[in-house]
C-alpha positions in Angstrom: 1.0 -12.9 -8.7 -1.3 -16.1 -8.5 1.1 -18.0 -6.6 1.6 -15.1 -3.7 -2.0 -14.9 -4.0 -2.2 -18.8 -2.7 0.7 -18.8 -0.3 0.4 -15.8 1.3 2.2 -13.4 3.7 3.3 -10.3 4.5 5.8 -9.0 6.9 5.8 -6.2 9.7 8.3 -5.4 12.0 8.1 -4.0 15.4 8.0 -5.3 19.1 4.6 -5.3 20.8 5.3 -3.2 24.0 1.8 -1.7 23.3 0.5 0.2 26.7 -3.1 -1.5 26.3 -4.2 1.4 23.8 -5.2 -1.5 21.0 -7.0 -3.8 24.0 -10.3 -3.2 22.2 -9.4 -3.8 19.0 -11.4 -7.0 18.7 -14.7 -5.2 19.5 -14.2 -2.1 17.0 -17.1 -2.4 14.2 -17.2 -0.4 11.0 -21.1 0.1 11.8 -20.1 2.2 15.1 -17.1 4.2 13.2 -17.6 8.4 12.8 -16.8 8.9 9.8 -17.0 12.7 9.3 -13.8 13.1 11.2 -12.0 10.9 8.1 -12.6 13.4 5.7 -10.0 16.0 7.5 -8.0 13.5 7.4 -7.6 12.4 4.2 -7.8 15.7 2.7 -4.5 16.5 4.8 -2.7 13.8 2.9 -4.6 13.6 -0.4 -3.2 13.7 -3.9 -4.1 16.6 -6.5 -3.4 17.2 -10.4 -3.3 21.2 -10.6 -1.6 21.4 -13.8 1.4 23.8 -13.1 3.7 20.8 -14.9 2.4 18.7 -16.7 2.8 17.0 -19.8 -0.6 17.2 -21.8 -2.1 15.5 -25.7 -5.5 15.2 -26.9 -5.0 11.5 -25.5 -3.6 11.6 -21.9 -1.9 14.2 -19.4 1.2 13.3 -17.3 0.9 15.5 -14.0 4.3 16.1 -12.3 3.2 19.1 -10.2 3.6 17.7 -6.8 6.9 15.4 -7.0 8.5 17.2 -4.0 5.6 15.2 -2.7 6.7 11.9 -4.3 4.1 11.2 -6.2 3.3 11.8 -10.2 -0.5 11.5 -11.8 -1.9 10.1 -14.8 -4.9 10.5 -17.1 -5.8 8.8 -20.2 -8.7 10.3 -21.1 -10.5 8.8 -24.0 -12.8 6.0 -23.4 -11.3 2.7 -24.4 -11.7 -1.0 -23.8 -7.9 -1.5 -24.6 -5.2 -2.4 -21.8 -4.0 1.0 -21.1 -0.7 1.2 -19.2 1.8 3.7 -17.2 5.5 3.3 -16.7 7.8 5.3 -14.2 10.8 4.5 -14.6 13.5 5.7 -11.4 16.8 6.0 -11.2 16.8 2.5 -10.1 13.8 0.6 -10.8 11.1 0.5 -13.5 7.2 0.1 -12.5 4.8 -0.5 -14.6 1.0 0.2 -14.1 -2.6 -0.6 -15.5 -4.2 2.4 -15.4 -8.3 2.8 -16.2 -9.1 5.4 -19.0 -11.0 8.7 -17.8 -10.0 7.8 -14.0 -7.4 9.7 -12.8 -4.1 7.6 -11.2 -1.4 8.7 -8.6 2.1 6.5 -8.4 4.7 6.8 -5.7 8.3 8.3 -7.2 9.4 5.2 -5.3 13.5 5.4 -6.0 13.1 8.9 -3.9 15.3 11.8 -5.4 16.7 11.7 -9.5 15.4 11.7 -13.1 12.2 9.9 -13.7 10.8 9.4 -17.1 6.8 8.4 -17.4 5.5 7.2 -19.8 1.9 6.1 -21.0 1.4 3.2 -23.3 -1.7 2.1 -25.6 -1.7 -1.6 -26.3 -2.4 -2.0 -30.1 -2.5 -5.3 -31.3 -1.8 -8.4 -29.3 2.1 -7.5 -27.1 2.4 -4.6 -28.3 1.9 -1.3 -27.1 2.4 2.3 -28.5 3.5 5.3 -26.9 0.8 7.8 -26.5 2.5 10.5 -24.1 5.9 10.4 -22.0 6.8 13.1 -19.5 11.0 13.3 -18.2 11.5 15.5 -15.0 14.2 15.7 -12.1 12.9 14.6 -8.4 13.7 16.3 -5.3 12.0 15.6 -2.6 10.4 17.2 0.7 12.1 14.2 2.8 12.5 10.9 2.0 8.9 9.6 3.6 7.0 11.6 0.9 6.4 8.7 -1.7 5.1 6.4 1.1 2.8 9.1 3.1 0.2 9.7 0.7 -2.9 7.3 -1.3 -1.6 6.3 -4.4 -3.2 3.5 -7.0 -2.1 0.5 -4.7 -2.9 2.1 -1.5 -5.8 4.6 -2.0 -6.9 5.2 0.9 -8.6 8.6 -0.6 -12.2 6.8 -1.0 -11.7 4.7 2.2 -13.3 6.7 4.7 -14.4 3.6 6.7 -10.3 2.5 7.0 -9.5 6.0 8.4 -11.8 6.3 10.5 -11.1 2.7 12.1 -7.3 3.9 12.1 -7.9 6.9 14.2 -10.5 5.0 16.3 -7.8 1.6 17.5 -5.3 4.5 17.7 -7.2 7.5 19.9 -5.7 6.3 23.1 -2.1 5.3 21.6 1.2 7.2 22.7 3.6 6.2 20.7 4.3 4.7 16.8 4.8 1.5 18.1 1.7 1.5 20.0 0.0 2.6 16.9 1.4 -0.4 14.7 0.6 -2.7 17.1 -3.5 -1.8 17.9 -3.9 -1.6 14.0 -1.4 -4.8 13.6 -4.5 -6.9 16.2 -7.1 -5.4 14.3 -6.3 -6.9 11.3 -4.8 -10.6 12.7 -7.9 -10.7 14.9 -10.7 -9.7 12.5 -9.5 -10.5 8.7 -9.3 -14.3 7.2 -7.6 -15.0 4.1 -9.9 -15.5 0.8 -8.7 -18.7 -0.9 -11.6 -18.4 -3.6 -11.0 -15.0 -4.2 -6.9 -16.1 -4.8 -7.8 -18.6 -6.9 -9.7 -16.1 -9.2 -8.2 -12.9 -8.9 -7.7 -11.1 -12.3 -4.3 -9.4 -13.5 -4.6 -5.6 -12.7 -6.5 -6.3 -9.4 -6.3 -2.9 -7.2 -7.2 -3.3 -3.7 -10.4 -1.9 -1.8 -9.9 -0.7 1.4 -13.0 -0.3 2.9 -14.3 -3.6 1.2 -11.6 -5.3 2.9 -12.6 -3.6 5.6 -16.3 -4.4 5.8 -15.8 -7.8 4.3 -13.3 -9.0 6.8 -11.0 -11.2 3.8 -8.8 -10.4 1.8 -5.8 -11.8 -0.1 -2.3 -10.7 1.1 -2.4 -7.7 -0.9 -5.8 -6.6 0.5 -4.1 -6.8 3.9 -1.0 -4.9 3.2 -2.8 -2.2 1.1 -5.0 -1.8 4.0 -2.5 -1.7 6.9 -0.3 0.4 4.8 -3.7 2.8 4.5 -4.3 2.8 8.0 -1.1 3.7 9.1 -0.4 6.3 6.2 -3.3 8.1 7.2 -1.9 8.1 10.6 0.7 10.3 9.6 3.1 7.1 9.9 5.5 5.9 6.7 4.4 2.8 5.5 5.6 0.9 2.9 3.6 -2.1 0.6 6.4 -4.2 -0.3 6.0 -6.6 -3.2 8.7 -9.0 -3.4 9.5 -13.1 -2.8 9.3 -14.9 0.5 11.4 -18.2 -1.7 9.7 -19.2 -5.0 6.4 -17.6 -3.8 5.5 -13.8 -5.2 4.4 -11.5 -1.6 3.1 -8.5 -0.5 3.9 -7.3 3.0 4.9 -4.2 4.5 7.4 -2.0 6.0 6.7 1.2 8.3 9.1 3.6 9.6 9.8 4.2 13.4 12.0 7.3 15.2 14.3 6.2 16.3 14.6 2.5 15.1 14.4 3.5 11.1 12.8 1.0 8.3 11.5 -1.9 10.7 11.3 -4.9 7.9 10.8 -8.0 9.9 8.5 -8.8 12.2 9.5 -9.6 15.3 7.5 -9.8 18.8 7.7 -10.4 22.2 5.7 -13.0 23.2 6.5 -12.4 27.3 9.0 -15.1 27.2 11.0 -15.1 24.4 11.4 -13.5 20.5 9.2 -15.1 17.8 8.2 -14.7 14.2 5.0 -14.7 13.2 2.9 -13.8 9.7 0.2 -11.9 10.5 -1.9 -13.0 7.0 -1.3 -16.7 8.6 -1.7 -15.3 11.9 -5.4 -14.4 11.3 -6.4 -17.4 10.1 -4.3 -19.3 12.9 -2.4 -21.3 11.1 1.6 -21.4 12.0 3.5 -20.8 9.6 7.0 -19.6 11.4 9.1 -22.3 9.9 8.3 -21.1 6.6 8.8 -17.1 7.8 12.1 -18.6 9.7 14.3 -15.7 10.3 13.3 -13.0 7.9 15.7 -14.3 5.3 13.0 -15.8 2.9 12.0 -12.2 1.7 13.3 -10.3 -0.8 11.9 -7.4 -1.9 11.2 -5.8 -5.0 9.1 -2.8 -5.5 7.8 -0.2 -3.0 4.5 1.3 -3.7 
């Protein structure tokens, strides 16, 4: 991802006909955020490994309890400094994870409803890896929104009380999703910069911090669509993290879900005179970037987390 991680965007898509509930956006610090109020929240959409199915060794467990939730967890539990990977593999699409031993890992059953294999994978000697535990279970789930609703390893917004909280705070005096998207959308363009060093340096198997991003105000573009997508999710709105291409250059954006509208994908605004384009990563650090963005058609996704 080092080359997304130098040219960097991400993509949301809704119109900005916000009533003035995100006005103070700008002002909101993380030192004046409640917090206790997060936890109700979180525990509300929170992820949980209660063993009723699961596939188990003396190695790793493969939970599949809650997948009418649209998720699946992982566990390898023996302490080891090897790469340690997870693979779920959809009806469509394969993903494939890094997972950290004795920590347990939630992925979203992103290809929605069908037979899902998982699989967890010890790497042995230089490319190879060995299977240590695979799991094979049919999908149905609660609605289609499940798998993009809850924290999962990308977007884990479970230990980000500081992210909820400022969620429910730009939001408190919003009406309706739109007005939602678009307070937490200024947040982010007004307050976070893009970290150059840190894309320059960033390590394969990176995971997000939401609250670090958060506090630290910079981020790379998949700091800020982790944490939008955490914000919103907690909200109670589906929100995608969209990996993908925006031409030669590896992206992560995001997509949220309106009533009404559907998967919004683009982002468009209203400007007060006419229709624009903008990237919010490039918005925040003011730089215009709309030729590159153009119409939309420069991204192509491929994987939803």
């Amino acid at each position: 991802m080092r080359k997304a991680l130098i040219i960097i965007s991400y993509i949301l898509a809704f119109s900005l006909m916000a009533d003035g509930c995100g006005s103070v956006s700008a002002t909101v610090s993380t030192s004046s955020l409640d917090v206790s109020s997060a936890s109700e929240l979180i525990e509300a959409l929170d992820v949980s490994a209660p063993g009723t199915s699961e596939s188990r060794s003396d190695e790793a467990v493969i939970d599949y309890s809650n997948t009418s939730e649209g998720y699946v967890m992982v566990d390898y539990l023996i302490a080891s400094d090897r790469l340690i990977k997870a693979q779920v593999k959809g009806p469509e699409t394969t993903y494939t994870y890094s997972i950290e031993p004795e920590v347990w890992a939630a992925f979203p059953l992103s290809d929605g409803d069908g037979f899902y294999t998982v699989t967890i994978l010890d790497n042995v000697a230089g490319s190879k890896y060995a299977m240590v535990l695979s799991a094979d279970f049919d999908v149905t789930l609660n609605d289609e929104f499940e798998p993009f609703l809850r924290p999962n390893q990308y977007v884990n917004f479970s230990n980000a009380p500081l992210s909820v909280a400022m969620a429910a705070e730009l939001t408190k005096d919003c009406v309706s999703t739109l007005d939602k998207v678009a307070s937490v959308y200024e947040y982010v363009i007004k307050n976070l910069t893009y970290d150059y060093d840190k894309a320059m340096s960033v390590s394969n198997g990176y995971l997000p911090d939401l609250d670090d991003t958060l506090e630290s105000k910079k981020g790379i573009c998949f700091d800020y669509a982790s944490l939008m997508t955490g914000m919103l999710r907690s909200l109670g709105i589906p929100c995608k993290l969209v990996v993908g291409y925006a031409g030669d250059a590896y992206h992560a954006w995001i997509s949220v879900y309106v009533d009404g509208q559907g998967w919004i994908d683009n982002l468009v605004y209203f400007d007060g005179t006419s229709w624009q384009f903008m990237d919010p990563t490039f918005a925040s650090a003011s730089s215009d970037n709309r030729e590159f963005i153009g119409d939309g058609s420069n991204y192509s996704a491929k994987y939803f987390y």
